[in-house]
C-alpha positions as CSV (number, residue, x, y, z in Angstrom):
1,X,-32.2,188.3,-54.2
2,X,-33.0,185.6,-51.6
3,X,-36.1,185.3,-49.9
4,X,-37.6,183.8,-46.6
5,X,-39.2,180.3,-46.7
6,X,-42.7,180.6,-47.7
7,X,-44.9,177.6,-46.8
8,X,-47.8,176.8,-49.1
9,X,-50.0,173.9,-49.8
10,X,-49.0,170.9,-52.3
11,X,-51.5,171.4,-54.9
12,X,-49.8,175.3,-55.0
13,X,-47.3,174.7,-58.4
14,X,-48.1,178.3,-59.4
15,X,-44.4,178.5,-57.3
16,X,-42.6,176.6,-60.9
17,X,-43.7,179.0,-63.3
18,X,-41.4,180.4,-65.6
19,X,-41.1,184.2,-64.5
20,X,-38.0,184.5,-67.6
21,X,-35.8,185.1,-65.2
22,X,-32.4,183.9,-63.3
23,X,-34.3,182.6,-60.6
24,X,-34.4,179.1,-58.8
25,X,-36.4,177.5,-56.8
26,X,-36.1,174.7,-54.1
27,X,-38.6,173.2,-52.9
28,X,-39.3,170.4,-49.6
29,X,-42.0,168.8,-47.3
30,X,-42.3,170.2,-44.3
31,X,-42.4,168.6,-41.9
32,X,-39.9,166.3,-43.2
33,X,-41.4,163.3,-44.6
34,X,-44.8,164.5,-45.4
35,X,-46.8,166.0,-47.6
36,X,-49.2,168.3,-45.6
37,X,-47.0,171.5,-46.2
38,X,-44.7,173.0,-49.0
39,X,-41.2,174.9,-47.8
40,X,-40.5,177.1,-50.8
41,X,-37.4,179.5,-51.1
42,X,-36.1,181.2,-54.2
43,X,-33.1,182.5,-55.3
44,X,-31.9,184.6,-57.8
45,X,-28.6,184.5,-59.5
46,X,-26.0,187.4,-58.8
47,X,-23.5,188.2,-61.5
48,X,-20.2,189.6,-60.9
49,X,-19.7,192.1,-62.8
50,X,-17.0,191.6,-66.0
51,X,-13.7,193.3,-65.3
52,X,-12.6,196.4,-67.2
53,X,-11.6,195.3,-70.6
54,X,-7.7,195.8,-71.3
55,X,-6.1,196.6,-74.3
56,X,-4.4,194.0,-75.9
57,X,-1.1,195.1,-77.7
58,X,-0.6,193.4,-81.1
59,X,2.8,191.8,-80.9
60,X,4.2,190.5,-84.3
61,X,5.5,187.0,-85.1
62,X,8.3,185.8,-87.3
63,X,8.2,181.9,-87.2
64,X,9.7,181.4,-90.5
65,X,13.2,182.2,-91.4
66,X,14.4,183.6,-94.6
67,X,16.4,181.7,-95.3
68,X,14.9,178.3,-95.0
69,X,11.9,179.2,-96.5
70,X,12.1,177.9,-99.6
71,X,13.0,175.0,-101.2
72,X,16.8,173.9,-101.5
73,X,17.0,172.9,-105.0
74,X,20.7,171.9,-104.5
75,X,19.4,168.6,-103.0
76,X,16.6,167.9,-105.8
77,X,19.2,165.7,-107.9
78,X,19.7,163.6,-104.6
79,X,15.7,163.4,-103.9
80,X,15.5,162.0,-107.9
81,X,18.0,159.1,-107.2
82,X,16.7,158.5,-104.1
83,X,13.1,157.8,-105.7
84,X,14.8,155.9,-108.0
85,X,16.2,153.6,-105.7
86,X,13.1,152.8,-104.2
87,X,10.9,152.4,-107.8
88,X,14.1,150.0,-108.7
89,X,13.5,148.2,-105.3
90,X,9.8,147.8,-106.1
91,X,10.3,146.5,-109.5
92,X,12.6,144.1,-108.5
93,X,11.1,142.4,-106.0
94,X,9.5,139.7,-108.2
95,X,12.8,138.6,-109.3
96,X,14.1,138.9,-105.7
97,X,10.9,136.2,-104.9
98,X,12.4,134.3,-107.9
99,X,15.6,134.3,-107.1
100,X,15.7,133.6,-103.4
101,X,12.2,132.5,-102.6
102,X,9.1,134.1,-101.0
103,X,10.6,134.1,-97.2
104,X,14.5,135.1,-98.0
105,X,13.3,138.1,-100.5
106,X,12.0,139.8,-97.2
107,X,15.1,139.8,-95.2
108,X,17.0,141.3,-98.0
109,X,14.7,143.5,-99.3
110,X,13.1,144.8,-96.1
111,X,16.7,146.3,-94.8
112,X,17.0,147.9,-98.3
113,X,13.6,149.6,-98.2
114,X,14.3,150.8,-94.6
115,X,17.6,152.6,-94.9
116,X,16.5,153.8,-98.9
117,X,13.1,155.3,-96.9
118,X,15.0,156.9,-94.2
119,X,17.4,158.2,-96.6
120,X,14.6,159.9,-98.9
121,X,12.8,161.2,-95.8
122,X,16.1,162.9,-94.0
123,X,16.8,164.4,-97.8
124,X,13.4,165.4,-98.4
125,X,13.3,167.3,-94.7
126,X,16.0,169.4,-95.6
127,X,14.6,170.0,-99.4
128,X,11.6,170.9,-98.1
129,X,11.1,174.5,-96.6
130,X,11.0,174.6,-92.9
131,X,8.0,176.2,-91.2
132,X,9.2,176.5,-87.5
């Protein structure tokens, strides 16, 4: 619904009420730049109406194979020593520091933690059950 511009006086706000409903109204001076009139139009919001709801067919997912679904305990003997490598290189690094000194421990025990981590983690991807 649209209607024509009313005019009506300033002091009129009885045009801002709330009528609870999906109207809008715009208000301006007329003439421009004074304020001897009101120019009032209102509006009222149109809808489109929803589209016909379609049926949805359920389609099924299988994400997770079989066969890699559960743990490979054939690798669990390789994920022990591979943890032990890394609590040996932990404990040791004291007497690494005593040994070869604060600064030299690092560049021989950072290399060993980085290829005993990357070794546990590529073991422990395939151990581990795959969800994809």
């Amino acid at each position: 619904m649209s209607q024509t511009p009313v005019l009506v006086s300033p002091s009129d706000v009885t045009v801002l009420d709330d009528f609870s409903d999906n109207r809008i109204t715009l208000t301006t001076c007329n003439p421009e730049y004074s304020s001897t009139k009101r120019l009032i139009v209102v509006g009222e919001l149109q809808q489109p109406k929803p589209p016909a709801a379609t049926k949805v067919k359920p389609h099924a997912y299988h994400i997770v194979d079989a066969q890699t679904a559960s743990l490979d305990l054939s690798l669990f003997p390789v994920v022990v020593l591979e943890m032990g490598v890394l609590l040996l290189l932990g404990l040791s690094n004291r007497r690494f520091s005593a040994w070869y000194g604060g600064a030299a421990r690092w560049l021989i025990l950072l290399p060993l933690w980085g290829v005993a981590l990357n070794a546990l983690f590529g073991t422990l991807s395939a151990f581990l059950p795959s969800f994809l």
